[in-house]
NUVO-860602 format. One record per residue (C-alpha): residue number from 0; x, y, z. Coordinates in steps of 0.5 Angstrom, whole numbers, always signed. Each point is the difference from the previous one (the first is absolute). Layout:
BEGIN
[node NUM; [X; Y; Z]]
...
This chain:
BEGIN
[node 0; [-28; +55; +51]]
[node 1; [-7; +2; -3]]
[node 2; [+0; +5; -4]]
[node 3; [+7; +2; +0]]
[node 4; [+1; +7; -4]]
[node 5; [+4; -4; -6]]
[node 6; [-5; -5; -2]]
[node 7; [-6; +5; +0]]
[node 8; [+5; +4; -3]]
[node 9; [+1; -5; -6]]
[node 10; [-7; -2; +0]]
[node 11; [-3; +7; -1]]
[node 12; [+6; +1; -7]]
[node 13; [-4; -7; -2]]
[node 14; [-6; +2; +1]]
[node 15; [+1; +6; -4]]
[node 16; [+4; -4; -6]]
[node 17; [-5; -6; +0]]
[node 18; [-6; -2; +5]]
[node 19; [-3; -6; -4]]
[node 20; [+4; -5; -6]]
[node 21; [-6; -3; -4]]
[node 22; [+0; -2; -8]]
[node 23; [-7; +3; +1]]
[node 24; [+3; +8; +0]]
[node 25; [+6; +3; -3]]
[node 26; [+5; +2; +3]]
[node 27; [+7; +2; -2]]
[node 28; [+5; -5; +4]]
[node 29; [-3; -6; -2]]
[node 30; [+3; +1; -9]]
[node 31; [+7; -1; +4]]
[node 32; [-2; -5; +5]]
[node 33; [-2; -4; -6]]
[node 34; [+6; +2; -5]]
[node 35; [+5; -2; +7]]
[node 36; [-3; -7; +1]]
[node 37; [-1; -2; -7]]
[node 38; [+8; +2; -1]]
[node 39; [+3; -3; +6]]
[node 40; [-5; -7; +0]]
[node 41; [+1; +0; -8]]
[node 42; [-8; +0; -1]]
[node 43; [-4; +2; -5]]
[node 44; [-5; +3; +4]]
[node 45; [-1; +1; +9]]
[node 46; [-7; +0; +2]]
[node 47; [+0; +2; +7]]
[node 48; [-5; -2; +5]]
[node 49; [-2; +4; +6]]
[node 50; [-3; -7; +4]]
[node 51; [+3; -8; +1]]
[node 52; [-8; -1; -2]]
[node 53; [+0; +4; -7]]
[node 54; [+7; -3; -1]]
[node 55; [-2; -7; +1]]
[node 56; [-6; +1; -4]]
[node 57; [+4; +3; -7]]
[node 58; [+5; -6; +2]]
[node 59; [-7; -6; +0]]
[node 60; [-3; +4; -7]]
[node 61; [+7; +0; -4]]
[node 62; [+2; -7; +3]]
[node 63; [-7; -1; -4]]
[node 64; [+1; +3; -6]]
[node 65; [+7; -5; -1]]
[node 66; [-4; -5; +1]]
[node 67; [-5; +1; -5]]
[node 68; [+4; +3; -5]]
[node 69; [+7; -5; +1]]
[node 70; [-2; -6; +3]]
[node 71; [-8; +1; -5]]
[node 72; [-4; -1; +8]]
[node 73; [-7; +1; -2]]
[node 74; [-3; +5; +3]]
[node 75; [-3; +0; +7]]
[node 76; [+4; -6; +1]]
């Protein structure tokens, strides 16, 4: 049901832990988040994202940046 005690219980620990996930603030959960990722998918570096938009957004200008350095597109093209 709503509000059951166990779920508020367990969203009232989060939020004393951690409320927000951004790149733009430091915290001290996201060094192992990365270290984690990184190890377990075999990646060099993780760049996580808090939305789809901001996702597919970095995916279009890395998409890019190949294109003009690999494949030597003219820029704005």
């Amino acid at each position: 049901g709503h509000c059951h005690p166990k779920v508020v219980d367990a969203l009232i620990e989060q939020a004393k832990r951690l409320t927000l996930s951004s790149r733009a603030f430091y915290n001290d959960k996201f060094p192992m988040l990365a270290e984690y990722l990184s190890h377990t998918l075999g990646y060099d570096m993780v760049l996580p994202m808090n939305t789809g938009a901001e996702g597919v957004e970095t995916a279009i200008k890395l998409a890019r940046k190949w294109g003009y350095e690999k494949k030597n597109i003219p820029k704005n093209e």
